[in-house]
C-alpha positions as CSV (number, residue, x, y, z in Angstrom):
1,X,82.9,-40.1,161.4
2,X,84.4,-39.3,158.2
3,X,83.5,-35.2,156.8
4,X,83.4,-34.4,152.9
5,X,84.4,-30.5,152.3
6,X,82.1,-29.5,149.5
7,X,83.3,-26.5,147.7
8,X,81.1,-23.5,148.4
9,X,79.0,-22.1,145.8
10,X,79.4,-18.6,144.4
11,X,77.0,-16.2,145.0
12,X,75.0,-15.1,142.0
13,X,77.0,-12.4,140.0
14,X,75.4,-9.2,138.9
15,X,77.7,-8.9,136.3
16,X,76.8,-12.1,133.8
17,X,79.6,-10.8,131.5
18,X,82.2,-10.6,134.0
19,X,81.0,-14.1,135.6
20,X,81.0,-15.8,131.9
21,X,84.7,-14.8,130.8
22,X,86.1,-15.4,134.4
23,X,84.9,-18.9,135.1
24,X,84.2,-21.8,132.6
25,X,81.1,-22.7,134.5
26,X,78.9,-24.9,132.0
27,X,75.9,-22.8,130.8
28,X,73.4,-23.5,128.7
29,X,73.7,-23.2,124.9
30,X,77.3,-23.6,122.9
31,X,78.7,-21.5,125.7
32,X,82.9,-22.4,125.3
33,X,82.4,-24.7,122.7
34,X,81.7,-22.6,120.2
35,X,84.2,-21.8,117.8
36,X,86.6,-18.6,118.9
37,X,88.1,-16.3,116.2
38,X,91.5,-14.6,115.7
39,X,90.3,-11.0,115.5
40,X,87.0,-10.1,112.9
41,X,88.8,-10.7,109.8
42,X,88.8,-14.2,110.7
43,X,85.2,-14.4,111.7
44,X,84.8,-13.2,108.2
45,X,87.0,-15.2,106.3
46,X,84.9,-18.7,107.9
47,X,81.7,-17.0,106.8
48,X,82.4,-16.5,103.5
49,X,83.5,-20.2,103.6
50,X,79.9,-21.4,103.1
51,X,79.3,-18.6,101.1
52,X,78.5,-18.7,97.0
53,X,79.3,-15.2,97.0
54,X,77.7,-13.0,93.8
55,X,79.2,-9.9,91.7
56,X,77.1,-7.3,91.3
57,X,76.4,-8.0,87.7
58,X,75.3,-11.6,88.5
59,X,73.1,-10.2,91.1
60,X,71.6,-7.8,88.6
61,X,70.9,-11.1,86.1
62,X,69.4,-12.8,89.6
63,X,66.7,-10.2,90.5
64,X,66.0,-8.9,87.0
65,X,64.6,-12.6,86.0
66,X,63.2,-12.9,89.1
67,X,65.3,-16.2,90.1
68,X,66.5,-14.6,93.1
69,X,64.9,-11.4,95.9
70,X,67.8,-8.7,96.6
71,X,67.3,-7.9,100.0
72,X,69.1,-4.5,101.2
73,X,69.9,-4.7,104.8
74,X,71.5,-1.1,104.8
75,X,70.0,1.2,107.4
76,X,67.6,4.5,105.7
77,X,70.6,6.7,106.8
78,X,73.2,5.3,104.7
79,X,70.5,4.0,101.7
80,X,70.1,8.4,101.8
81,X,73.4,9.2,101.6
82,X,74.6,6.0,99.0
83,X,71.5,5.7,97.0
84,X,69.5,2.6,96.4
85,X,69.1,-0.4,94.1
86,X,66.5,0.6,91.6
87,X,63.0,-0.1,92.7
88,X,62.4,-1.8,89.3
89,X,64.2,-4.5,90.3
90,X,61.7,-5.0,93.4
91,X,64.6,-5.2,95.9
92,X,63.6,-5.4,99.8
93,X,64.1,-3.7,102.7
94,X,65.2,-5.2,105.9
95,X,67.6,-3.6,108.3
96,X,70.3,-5.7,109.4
97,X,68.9,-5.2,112.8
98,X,65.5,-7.7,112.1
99,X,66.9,-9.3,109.7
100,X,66.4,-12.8,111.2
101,X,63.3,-12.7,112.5
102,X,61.9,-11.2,108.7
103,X,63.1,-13.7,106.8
104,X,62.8,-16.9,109.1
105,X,59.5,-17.9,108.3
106,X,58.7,-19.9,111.4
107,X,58.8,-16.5,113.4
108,X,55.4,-14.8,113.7
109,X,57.1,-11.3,113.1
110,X,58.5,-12.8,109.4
111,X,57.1,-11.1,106.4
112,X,55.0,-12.9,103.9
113,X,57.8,-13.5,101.6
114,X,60.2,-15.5,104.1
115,X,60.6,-19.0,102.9
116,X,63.2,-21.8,103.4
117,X,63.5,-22.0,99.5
118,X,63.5,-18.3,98.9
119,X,66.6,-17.4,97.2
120,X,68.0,-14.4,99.4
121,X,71.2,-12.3,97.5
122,X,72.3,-9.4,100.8
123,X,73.5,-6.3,99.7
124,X,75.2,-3.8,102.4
125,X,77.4,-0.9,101.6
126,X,81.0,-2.9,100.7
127,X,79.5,-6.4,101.2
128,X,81.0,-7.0,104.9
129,X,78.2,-6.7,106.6
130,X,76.1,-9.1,104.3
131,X,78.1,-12.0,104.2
132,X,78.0,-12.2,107.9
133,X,74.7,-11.8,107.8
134,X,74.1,-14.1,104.8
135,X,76.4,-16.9,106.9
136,X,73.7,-16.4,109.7
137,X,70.9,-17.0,106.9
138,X,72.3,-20.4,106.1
139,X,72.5,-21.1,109.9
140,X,69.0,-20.6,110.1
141,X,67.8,-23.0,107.1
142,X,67.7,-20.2,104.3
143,X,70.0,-22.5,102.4
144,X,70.1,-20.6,99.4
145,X,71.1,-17.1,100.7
146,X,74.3,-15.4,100.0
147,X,75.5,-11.8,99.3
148,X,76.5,-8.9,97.1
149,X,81.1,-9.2,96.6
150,X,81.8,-5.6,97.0
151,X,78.0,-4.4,98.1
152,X,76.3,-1.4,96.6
153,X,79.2,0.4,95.9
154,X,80.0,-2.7,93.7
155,X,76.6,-2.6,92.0
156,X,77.2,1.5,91.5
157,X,80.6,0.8,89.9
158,X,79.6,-1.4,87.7
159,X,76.5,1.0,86.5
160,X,73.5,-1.2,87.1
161,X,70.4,0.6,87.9
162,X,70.2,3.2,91.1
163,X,67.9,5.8,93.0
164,X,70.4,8.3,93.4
165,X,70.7,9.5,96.6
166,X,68.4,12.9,97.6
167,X,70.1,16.2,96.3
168,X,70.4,18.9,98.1
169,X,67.2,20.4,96.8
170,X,65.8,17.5,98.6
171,X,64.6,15.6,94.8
172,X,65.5,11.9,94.6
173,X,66.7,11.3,90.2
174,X,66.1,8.3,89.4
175,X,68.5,6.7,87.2
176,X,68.3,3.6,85.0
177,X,71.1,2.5,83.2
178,X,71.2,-0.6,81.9
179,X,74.2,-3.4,80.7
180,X,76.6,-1.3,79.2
């Protein structure tokens, strides 16, 4: 009679995190075949490698002739402190946070303007934040989304229209200033 040792099986693991970087079990999804980076600069760097990243100015042209929607994905706290692109320019509001599930528009929970055509120009503070999240955007069939180079501190440098942020008397000025 011939016996066949079969390896036992490991008991379930409470810890999934602990269970998926000790053993390269195969799991559903990309699991180890996705790609690995050296540190966050690099995970940046290959994002804005399919990015047609914007300056401020050309973002300015974008929304102002209505070729493109400026979406701000800065969260209320920091739009407070920073200020805000000028409502004029009809730029919206999505939190980096939903982001995905907003602008996808085969999600039930995306807003009316979500389309696969929709040209999408992110703006976060320095314009780190977007173009990972703009990279994501393109993942997701939004093929014409990109992002702010430099962010809204960018667009504030180069004096294109702003909400200032609230003063301490708790008033929001509103300042336009146009090409100069």
């Amino acid at each position: 009679m011939t016996t066949i040792y079969l390896e036992p099986t490991p008991a379930p693991s409470f810890n999934l995190e602990t269970e998926m970087f000790s053993s390269k079990r195969l799991r559903p999804g990309r699991g180890w075949d996705a790609p690995a980076f050296n540190g966050v600069d690099d995970l940046l760097n290959d994002s804005r490698s399919r990015l047609e990243r914007v300056s401020a100015r050309a973002a300015y042209q974008e929304a102002l002739f209505g070729r493109a929607t400026l979406v701000d994905i800065r969260p209320q706290a920091q739009r407070e402190q920073e200020g805000e692109v000028h409502p004029d320019l009809g730029p919206v509001v999505i939190e980096r946070n939903v982001l995905e599930w907003r602008l996808d528009p085969r999600h039930p929970s995306s807003l009316p303007i979500a389309d696969l055509g929709l040209r999408i120009v992110l703006i976060c503070q320095e314009g780190f934040t977007s173009s990972l999240a703009a990279d994501v955007l393109l993942r997701l069939g939004l093929h014409r989304s990109t992002d702010v180079i430099g962010g809204f501190a960018a667009w504030r440098n180069a004096g294109l229209p702003c909400r200032e942020r609230a003063s301490e008397t708790g008033a929001v000025d509103d300042i336009a200033r146009r090409d100069r």
